[in-house]
Each structure stands twice: as C-alpha cells, then as structure tokens.
C-alpha positions as CSV (number, residue, x, y, z in Angstrom):
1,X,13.8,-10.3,9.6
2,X,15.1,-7.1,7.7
3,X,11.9,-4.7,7.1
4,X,11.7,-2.1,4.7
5,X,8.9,0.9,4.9
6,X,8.0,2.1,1.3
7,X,7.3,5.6,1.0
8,X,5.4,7.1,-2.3
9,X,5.6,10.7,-1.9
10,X,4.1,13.3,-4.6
11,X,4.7,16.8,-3.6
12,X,4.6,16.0,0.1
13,X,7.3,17.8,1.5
14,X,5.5,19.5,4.4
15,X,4.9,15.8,6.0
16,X,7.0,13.3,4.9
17,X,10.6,14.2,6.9
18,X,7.9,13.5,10.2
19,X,6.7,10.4,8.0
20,X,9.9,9.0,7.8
21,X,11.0,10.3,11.9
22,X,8.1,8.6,13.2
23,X,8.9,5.2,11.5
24,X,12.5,5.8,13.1
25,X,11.0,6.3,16.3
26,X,8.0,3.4,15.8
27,X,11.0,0.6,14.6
28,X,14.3,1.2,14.8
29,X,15.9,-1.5,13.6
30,X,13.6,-0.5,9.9
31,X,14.8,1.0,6.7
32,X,13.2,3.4,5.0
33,X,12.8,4.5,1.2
34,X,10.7,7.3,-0.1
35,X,10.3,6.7,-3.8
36,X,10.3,10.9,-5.1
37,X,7.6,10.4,-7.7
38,X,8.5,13.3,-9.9
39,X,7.8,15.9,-7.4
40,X,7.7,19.8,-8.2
41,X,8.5,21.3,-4.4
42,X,11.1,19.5,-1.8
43,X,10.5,16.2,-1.0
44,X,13.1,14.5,-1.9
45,X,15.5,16.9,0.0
46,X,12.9,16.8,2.6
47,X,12.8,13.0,3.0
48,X,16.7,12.5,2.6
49,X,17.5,15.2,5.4
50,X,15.2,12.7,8.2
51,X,17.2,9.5,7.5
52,X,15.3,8.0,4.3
53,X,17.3,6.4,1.2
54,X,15.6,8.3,-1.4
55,X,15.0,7.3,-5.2
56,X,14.0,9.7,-7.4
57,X,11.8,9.0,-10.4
58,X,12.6,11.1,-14.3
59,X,8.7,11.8,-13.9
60,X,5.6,11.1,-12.2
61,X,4.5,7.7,-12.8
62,X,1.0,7.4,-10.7
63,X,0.8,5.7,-7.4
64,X,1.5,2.4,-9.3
65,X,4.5,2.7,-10.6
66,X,6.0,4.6,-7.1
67,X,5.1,1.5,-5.4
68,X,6.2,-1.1,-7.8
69,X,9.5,0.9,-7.5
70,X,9.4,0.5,-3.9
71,X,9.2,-2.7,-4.0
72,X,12.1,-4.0,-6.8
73,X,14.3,-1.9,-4.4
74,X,12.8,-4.2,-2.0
75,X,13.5,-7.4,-3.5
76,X,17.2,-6.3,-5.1
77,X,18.1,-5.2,-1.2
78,X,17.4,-8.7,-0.1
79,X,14.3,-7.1,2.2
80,X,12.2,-10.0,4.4
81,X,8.8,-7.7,5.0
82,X,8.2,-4.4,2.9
83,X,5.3,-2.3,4.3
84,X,3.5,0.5,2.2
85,X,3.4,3.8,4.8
86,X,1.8,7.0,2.4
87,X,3.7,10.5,2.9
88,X,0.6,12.1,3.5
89,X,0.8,11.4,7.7
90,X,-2.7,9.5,7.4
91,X,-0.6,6.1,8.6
92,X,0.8,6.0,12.0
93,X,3.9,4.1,12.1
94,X,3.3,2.2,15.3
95,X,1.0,0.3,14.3
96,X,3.4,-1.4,11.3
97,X,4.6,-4.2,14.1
98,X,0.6,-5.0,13.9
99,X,0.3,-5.4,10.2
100,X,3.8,-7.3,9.6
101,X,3.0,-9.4,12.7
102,X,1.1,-12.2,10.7
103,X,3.6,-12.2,8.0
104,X,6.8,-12.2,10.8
105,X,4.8,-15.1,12.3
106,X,3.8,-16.9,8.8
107,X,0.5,-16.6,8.8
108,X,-0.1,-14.8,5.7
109,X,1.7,-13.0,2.5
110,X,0.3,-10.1,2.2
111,X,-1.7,-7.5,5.2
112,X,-3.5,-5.1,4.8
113,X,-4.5,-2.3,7.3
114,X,-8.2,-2.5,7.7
115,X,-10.0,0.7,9.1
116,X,-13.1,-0.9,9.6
117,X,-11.9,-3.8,11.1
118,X,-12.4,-5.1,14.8
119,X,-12.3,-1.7,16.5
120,X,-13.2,2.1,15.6
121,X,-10.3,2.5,13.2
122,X,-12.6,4.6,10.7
123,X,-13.0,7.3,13.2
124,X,-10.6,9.6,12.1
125,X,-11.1,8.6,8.5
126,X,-13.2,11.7,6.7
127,X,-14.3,11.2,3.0
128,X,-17.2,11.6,0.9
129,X,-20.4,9.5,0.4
130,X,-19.4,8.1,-2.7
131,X,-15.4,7.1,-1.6
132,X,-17.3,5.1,1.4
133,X,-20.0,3.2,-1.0
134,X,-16.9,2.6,-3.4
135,X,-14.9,0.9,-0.8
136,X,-18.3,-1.6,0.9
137,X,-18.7,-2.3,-3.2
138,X,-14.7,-3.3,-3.5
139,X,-15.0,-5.0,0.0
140,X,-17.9,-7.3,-0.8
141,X,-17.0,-8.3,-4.7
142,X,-13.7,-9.2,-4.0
143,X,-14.3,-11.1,-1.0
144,X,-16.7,-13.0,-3.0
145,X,-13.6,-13.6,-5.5
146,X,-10.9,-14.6,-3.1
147,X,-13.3,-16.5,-0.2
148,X,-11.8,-14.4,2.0
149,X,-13.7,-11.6,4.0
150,X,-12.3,-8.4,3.2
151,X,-13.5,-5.0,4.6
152,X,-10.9,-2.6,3.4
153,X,-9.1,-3.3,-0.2
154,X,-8.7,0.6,-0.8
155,X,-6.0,0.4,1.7
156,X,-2.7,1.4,1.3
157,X,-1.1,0.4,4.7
158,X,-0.4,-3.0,4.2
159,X,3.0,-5.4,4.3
160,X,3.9,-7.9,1.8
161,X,6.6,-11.0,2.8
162,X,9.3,-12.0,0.7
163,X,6.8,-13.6,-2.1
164,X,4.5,-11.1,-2.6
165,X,7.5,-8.6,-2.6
166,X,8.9,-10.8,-5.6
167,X,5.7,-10.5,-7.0
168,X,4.7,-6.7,-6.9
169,X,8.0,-5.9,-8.3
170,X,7.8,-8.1,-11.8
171,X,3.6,-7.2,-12.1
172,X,2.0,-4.5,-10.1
173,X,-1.2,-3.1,-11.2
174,X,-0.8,0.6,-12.7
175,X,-3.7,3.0,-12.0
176,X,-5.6,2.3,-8.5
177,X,-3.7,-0.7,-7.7
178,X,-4.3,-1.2,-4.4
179,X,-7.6,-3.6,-5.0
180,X,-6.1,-5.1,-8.0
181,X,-2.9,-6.1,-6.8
182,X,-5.1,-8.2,-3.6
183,X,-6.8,-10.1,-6.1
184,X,-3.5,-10.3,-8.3
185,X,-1.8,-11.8,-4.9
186,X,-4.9,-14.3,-4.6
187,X,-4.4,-15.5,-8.0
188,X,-1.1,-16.4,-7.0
189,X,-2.2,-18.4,-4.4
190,X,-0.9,-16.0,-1.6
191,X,-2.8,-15.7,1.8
192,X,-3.8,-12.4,2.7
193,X,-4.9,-11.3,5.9
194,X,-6.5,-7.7,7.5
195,X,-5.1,-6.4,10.9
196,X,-6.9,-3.2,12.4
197,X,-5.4,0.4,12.0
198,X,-6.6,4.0,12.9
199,X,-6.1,6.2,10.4
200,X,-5.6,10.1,11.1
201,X,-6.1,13.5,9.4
202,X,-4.1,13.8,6.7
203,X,-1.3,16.1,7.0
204,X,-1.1,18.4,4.7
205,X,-2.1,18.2,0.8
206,X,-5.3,17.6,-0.6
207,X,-6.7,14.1,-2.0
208,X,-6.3,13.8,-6.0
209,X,-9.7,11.3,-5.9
210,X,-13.2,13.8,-6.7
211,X,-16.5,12.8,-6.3
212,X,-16.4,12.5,-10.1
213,X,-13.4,10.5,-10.3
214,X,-14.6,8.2,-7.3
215,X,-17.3,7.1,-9.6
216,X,-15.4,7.0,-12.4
217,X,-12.7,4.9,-10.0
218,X,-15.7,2.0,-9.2
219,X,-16.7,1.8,-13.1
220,X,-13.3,1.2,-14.1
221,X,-12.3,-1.1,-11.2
222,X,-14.6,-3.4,-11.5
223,X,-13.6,-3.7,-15.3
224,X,-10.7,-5.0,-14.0
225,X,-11.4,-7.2,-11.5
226,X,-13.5,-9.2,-13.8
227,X,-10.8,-9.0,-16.8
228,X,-7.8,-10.4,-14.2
229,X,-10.3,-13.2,-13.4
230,X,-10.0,-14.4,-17.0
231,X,-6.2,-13.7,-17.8
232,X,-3.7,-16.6,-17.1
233,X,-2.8,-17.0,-13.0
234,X,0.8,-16.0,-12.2
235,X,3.2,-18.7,-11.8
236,X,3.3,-19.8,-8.5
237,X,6.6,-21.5,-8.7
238,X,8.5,-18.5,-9.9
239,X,7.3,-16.2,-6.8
240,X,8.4,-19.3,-4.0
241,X,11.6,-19.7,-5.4
C-alpha cells in the first residue's frame, strides 16, 4: 500500500526538517508532504531541504484547511493510507505502522492515536485543567453518538484509508476539526478505531489554544456536533467508489 504522512506546519521551522527525518527513518518506503500553511519564518525551505514534497498555501487557512489540503494531494496522488503527523515533534513517527495497522489490515477507515488508551500514553502529554475536561467531555458525547467508545477525539495523529481520504478532501470540517470530522466519518458509515500512542514534549512553539479559548473551543464544539447530527448524511456510495 502507498502511504502518505501529512504534515500541517505553521511557523515550525525549528522542528519540522527532524519531523519529516524521523518519518524517513520510522518508514521508508513513506511519502511525505508538509502543507506550508502561510508561514512567516522558514518552514517551507526547512521541510523541503529534509526530503518533504512541500505545498505552499497564498495564506494561512487554520488547521482545517492545511489538512483538507493534505489530503486532496492525497487522493489526486493515488495515496492508499494518509496519516496526519503535526510539525510540532509531539508525534513520534514509529508508532504510524501502529495506527495504519487496522486500516492496512481492513479493520477500520479511519485511526486515531489515542493517549489515553491501553497504556500510559498521556504521560508525556502536559496541558491545562480545562484542555483535559474538554477532551473526557468530547470523548464521552461522541461516543454516545457513534456507539463506539472513544477516549481521545482531540487527536491529531490518526490515518485515514482510501475512503475516508476521498472523503476529507471534498468535506473537511474548518475550525477544530479533528472531533468533527470523526463524527462526519461515522455519518458516513466509516469504521473508526483508536490504537495507543505516547505523545512527547512538544518541540519548539507554543500552543495557539488559551484557557479562554479552550472554553470557548467546548461551547462551540458541541454546537456542532449536535448541528451535523441534523444535516443530511454524506453519500456513502460516492466515497466507496
């Protein structure tokens, strides 16, 4: 299966050229794309100088629209398994063979990275009071919604199959997508799994999410969630072509 490792990189030139090594290193036989989301300092020159196809957006879009980008290159380069790796050095690339493993073996559509999942993954994952009730909340409403138990929907390590690529790159969810687009994959009928990950320090810039904009974050995604519930499902047929 060809596998491709999305990159969405905002002003993350002092980690992503080890980003992008490390996935060289973890999986060889991968391809990686660092989507330059408008960046004022040297990423893209950063990313392209360790190995990565690089595509550079007119102006920052928001983590959304890097990743949706990430994956229509994905689904125009014919890609099998795209996985989401952030620039930031949180995500350790050798554990991508874990979360593609139950889409390689076609078990599910779309994985996500759990830290809280099976073993002590949240050990090295540091943030306030207010990011951790935020995520339980996400966890347990939409695990009520898909039937599925979920512990970690804020995730952004995860790997999507050929379907769910198809999917993300006609409809991705714009602002704090990474719990919308899971219940936007369930309405499609997709199967979604959780494998567990570590996550590490991060390696250099600071988080863009405040205590005030964490709460502001909840308020508004579970607006959302409730809103997609009532909108018309995708159609499946069009994404398992």
């Amino acid at each position: 299966m060809r596998l491709l490792a999305i990159i969405p990189a905002y002003n993350e030139e002092a980690t992503v050229g080890r980003v992008v090594a490390e996935i060289h290193s973890a999986m060889p036989d991968a391809d990686v794309v660092v989507i330059n989301d408008g960046s004022a300092d040297s990423t893209a020159s950063a990313a392209a100088a360790s190995g990565a196809a690089v595509v550079n957006m007119p102006f920052n879009l928001g983590i959304g629209g890097a990743v949706q980008a990430g994956y229509r290159y994905a689904e125009q380069g014919g890609y099998d398994i795209a996985v989401q790796v952030d620039g930031d050095g949180q995500h350790d690339p050798s554990e991508m063979s874990a979360i593609a493993g139950p889409i390689m073996a076609g078990e599910a559509d779309i994985v996500v990275g759990s830290r809280f999942l099976g073993r002590s993954g949240a050990a090295g994952f540091k943030s306030t009071r207010m990011r951790r009730i935020g995520i339980s909340l996400f966890a347990r409403v939409l695990s009520a919604m898909t039937g599925h138990r979920l512990t970690d929907p804020t995730s952004g390590f995860r790997a999507c199959g050929r379907k769910t690529i198809r999917l993300f790159a006609r409809e991705y969810p714009d602002d704090y997508p990474e719990v919308e687009s899971l219940l936007l994959a369930h309405l499609a009928g997709f199967r979604i799994a959780e494998e567990p990950v570590k996550m590490r320090a991060r390696g250099g810039g600071h988080s863009s999410i405040t205590p005030i904009k964490s709460v502001y974050y909840m308020v508004k995604v579970m607006m959302v969630l409730f809103i997609w519930l009532v909108r018309k499902k995708p159609e499946r047929e069009v994404w398992d072509a």
